[in-house]
LONU-859341 format. One line per 4 residues: number of its first residue (from 1); their letters; for each residue x, z, y of C-alpha. Coordinates in steps of 0.1 Angstrom, whole numbers, padded with zeros to 4 digits, m for minus. Last residue first. Layout:
REM residues N
NUM> a> X,Z,Y ~ ...
This chain:
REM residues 359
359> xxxx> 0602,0813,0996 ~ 0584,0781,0993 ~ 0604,0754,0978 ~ 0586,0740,0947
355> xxxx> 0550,0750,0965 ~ 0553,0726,0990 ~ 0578,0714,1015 ~ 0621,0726,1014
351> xxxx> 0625,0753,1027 ~ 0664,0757,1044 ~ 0683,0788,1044 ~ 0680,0811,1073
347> xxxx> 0697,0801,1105 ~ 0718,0821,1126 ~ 0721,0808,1162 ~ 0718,0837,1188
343> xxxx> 0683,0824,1199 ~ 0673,0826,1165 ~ 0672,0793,1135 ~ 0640,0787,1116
339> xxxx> 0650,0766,1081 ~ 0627,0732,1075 ~ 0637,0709,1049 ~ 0635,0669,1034
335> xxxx> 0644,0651,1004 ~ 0652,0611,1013 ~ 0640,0575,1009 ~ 0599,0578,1004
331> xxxx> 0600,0598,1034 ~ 0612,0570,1059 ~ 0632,0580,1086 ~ 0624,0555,1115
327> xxxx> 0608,0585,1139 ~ 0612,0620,1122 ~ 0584,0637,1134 ~ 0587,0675,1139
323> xxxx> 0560,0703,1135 ~ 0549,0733,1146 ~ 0518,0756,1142 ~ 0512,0792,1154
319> xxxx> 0514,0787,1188 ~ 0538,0784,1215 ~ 0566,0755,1206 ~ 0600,0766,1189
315> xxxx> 0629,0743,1200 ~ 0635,0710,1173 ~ 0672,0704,1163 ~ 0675,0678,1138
311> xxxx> 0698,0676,1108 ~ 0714,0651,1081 ~ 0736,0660,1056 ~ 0722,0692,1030
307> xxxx> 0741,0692,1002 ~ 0743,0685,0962 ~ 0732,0647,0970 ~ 0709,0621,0946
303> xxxx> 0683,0620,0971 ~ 0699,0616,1001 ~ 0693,0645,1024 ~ 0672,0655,1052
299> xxxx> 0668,0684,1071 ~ 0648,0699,1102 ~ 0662,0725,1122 ~ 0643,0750,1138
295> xxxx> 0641,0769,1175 ~ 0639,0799,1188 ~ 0628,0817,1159 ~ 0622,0857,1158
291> xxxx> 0588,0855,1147 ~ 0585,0820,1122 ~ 0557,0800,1135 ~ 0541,0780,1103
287> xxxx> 0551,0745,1090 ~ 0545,0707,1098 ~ 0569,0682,1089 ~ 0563,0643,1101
283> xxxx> 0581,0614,1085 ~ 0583,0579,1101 ~ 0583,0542,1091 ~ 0549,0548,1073
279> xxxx> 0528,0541,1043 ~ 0529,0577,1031 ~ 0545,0599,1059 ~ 0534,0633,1052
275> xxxx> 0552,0670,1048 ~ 0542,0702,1041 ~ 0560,0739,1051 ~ 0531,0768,1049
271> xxxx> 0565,0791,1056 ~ 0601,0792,1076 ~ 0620,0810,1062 ~ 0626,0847,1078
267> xxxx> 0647,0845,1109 ~ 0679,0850,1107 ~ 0707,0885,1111 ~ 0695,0896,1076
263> xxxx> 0705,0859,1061 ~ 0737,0859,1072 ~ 0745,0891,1070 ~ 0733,0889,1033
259> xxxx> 0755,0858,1032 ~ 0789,0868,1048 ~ 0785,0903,1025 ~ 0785,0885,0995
255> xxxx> 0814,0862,1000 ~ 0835,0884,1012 ~ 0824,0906,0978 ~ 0838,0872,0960
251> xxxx> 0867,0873,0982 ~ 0875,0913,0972 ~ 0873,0905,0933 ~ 0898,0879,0943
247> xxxx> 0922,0899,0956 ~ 0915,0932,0927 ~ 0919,0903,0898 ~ 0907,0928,0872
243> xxxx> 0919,0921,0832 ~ 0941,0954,0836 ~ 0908,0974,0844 ~ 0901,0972,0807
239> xxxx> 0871,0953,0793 ~ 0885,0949,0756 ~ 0906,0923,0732 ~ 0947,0921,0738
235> xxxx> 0958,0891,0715 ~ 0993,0896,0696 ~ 0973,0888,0658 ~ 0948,0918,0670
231> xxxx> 0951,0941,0697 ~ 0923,0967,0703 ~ 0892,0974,0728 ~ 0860,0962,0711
227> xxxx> 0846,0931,0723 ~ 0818,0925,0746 ~ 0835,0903,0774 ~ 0871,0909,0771
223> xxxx> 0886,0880,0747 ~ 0857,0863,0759 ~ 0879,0854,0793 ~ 0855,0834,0817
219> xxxx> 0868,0809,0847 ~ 0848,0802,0878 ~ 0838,0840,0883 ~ 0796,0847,0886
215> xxxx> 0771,0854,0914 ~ 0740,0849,0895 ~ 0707,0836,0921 ~ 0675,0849,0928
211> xxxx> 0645,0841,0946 ~ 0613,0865,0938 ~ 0586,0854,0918 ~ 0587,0884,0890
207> xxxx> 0603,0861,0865 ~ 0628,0854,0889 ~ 0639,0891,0900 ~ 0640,0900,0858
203> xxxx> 0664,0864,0855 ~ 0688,0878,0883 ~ 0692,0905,0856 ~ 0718,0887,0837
199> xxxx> 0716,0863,0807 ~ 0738,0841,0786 ~ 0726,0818,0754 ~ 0742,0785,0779
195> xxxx> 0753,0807,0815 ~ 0722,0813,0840 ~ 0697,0795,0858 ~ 0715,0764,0856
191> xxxx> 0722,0736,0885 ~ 0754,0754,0891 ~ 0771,0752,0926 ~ 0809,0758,0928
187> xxxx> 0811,0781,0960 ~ 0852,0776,0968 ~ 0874,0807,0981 ~ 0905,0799,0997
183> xxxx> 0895,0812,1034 ~ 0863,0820,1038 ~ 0837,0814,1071 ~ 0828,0778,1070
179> xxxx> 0832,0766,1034 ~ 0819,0803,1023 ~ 0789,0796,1041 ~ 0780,0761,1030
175> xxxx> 0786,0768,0997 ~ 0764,0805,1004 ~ 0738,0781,1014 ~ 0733,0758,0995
171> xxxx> 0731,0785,0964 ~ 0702,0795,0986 ~ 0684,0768,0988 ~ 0689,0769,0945
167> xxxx> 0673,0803,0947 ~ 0647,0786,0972 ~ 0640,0761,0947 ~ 0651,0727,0958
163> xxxx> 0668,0709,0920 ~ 0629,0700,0907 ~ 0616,0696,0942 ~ 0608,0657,0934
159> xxxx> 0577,0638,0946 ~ 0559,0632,0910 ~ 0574,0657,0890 ~ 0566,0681,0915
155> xxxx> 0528,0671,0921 ~ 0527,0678,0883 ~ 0548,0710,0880 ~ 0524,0730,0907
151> xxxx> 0490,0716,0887 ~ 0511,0736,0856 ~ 0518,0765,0872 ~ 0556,0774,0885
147> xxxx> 0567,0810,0877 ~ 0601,0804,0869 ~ 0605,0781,0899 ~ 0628,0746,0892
143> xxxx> 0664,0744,0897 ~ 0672,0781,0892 ~ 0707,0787,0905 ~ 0743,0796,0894
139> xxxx> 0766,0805,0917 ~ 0804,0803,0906 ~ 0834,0815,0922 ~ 0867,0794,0933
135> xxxx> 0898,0801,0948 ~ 0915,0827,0921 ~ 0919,0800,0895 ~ 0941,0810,0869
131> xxxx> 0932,0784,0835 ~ 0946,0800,0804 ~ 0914,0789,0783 ~ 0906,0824,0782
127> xxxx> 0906,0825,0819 ~ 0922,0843,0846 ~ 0905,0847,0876 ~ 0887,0879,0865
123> xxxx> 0865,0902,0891 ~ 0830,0882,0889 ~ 0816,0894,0859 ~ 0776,0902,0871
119> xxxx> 0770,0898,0907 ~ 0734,0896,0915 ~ 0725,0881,0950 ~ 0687,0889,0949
115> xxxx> 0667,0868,0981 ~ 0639,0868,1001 ~ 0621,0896,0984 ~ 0589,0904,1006
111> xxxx> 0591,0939,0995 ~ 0556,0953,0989 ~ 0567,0984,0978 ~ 0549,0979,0945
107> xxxx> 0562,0942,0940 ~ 0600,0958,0949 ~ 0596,0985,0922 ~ 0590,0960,0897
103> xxxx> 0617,0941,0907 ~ 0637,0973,0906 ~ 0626,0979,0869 ~ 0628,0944,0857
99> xxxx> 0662,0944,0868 ~ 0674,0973,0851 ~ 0656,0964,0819 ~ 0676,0935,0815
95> xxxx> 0679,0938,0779 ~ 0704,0962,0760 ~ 0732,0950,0782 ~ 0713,0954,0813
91> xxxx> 0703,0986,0809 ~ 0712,1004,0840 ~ 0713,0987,0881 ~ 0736,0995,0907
87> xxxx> 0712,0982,0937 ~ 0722,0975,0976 ~ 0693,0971,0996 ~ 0697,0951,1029
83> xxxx> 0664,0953,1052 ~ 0657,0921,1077 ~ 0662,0921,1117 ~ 0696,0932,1105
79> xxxx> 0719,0964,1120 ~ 0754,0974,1116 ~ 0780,0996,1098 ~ 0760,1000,1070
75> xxxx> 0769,0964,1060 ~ 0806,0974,1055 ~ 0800,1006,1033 ~ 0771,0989,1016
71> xxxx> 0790,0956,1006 ~ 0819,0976,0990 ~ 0795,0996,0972 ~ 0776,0963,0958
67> xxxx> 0811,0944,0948 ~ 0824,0973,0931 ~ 0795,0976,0912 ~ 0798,0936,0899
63> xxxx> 0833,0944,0894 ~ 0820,0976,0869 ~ 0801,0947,0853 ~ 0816,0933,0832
59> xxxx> 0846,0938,0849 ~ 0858,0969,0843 ~ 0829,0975,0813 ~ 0851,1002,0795
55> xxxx> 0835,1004,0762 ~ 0853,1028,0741 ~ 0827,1038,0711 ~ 0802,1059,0709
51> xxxx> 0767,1041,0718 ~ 0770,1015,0693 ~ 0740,0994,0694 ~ 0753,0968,0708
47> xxxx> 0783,0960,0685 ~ 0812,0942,0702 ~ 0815,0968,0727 ~ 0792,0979,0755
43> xxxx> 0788,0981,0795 ~ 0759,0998,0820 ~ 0764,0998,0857 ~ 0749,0963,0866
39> xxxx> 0756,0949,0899 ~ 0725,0938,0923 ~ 0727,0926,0960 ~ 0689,0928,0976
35> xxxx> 0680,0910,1005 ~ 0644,0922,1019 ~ 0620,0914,1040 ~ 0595,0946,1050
31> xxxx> 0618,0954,1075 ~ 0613,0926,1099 ~ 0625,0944,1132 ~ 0649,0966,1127
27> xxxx> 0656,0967,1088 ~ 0661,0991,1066 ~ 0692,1001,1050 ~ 0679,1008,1014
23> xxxx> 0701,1025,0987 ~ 0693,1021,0950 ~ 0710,1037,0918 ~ 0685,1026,0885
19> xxxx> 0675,1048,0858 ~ 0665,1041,0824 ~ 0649,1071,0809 ~ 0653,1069,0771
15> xxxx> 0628,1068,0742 ~ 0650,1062,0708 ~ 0656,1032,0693 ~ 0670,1017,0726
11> xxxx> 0685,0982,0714 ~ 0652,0970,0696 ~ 0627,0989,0721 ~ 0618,1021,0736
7> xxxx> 0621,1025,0773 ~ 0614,1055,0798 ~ 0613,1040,0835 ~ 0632,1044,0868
3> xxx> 0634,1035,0900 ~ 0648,1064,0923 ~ 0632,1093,0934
């Protein structure tokens, strides 16, 4: 059966069953890790709560859909150490309820969530402000965790983590990714969980623990977002399919199917990642065996930049522990990460230590 669950609330007077569409492709050897790609099949009008009016949702978030089916029939094609599940998700417009039902779902499956790539709007290139910009997509991340306790905020205010969550790890990544495997498509990396007074069902997968980001187009056209479909003064208003960039819809899905693979094909992140060096020249990292990792690669970065510079190699060691020291590299100078990389070469996005970047 798929995940669903009967809702009443402000925008669903009236008890409905809110279903989600959900196809798993487990995974060989680390199955119960999962990468999840989310779209959101429901759409509206300028009113909400109007349930009979035109509202053809092509890009928001039919595009989104697009971008999950077209990921499934290539994925399927081939197998990942970690399970892909490919989600078209319901009642997003009347209040995430989509997401929070598959996240749900995931805690009671015991999915070990590594990662939610939701794509909501991301077919347009032309925007309202009459900018075309078909090379560049937007990735909005969580700078600091949703569910972060208080003693957890503390020792992060005082030794940074606030822009290395793993969502925002795995912005990183998919810039990086996109920069070496994509032609004319650009990752612009948002420190922002989501749009100013905006939404999506990323959010549900954050509130629930899991990492998350919102795969979204560089430039927005309101004139089709949530309006009803008319013209008015010369200006066409509605979600029509004309408004659909079909080229650039296809990069974004690009995109999306470079990174699951990416991270499917890699080792799981590393975990139990610390670090010390108080009073020091050097910097030691210690973390946890990751099966499936021949070797890691340690990371530093100056403080103040968007991407990881500076890497170390450091083969895999028997045992469960490992670390690295980092001789002459101060800690006090940079931000530091561990990701696990296989004997093949993939690498999963980078941890940085302590509770502010564990996956």
């Amino acid at each position: 059966m798929p995940p669903s669950q009967t809702i009443t609330d402000q925008r669903i007077p009236r008890p409905t069953e809110v279903v989600n569409l959900v196809a798993v492709q487990r995974g060989t050897s680390d199955s119960q890790r999962v990468i999840v790609i989310t779209g959101h099949l429901d759409s509206r009008a300028g009113d909400v709560m109007n349930a009979t009016i035109d509202a053809p949702g092509a890009n928001d978030d039919a595009s989104g859909v697009a971008a999950v089916i077209e990921a499934a029939r290539v994925l399927s094609r081939h197998r990942f150490r970690a399970t892909l599940v490919y989600a078209a998700l319901s009642g997003e417009e009347q209040g995430l309820y989509g997401g929070r039902i598959l996240a749900a779902y995931a805690r009671a499956q015991g999915w070990q969530v590594q990662a939610n790539l939701n794509n909501d709007i991301v077919g347009n290139s032309r925007g309202g402000n009459g900018v075309h910009d078909n090379a560049t997509v937007r990735v909005f991340s969580e700078g600091t965790r949703t569910t972060e306790t208080q003693q957890q905020a503390n020792r992060r205010r005082y030794n940074g983590g606030e822009v290395d969550s793993p969502s925002r790890n795995i912005a990183r990544l998919m810039a990086a990714l996109a920069e070496r495997h994509l032609d004319n498509l650009r990752v612009k990396m948002v420190y922002r969980t989501d749009r100013y007074g905006r939404g999506g069902d990323q959010v549900a997968f954050l509130e629930a623990g899991f990492p998350a980001v919102r795969i979204t187009e560089a430039n927005e056209d309101y004139t089709r977002q949530h309006q009803d479909v008319r013209v008015e003064n010369g200006i066409r208003y509605g979600d029509t399919i004309d408004g659909v960039d079909f080229d650039y819809l296809a990069q974004v899905t690009r995109l999306n199917v470079v990174a699951m693979a990416a991270m499917a094909r890699a080792p799981a992140p590393p975990s139990g990642v610390t670090i010390e060096g108080a009073v020091s020249p050097h910097t030691t990292l210690r973390w946890k065996a990751v099966p499936g990792a021949a070797a890691y690669r340690v990371w530093w970065r100056d403080t103040t930049a968007a991407q990881w510079t500076h890497s170390r190699d450091v083969p895999a060691t028997p045992g469960e522990a490992q670390a690295a020291m980092l001789r002459n590299i101060t800690i006090d100078d940079w931000f530091f990460g561990v990701s696990a990389v296989s004997a093949d070469g993939h690498e999963s996005p980078v941890v940085f230590p302590g509770d502010a970047g564990a996956f």
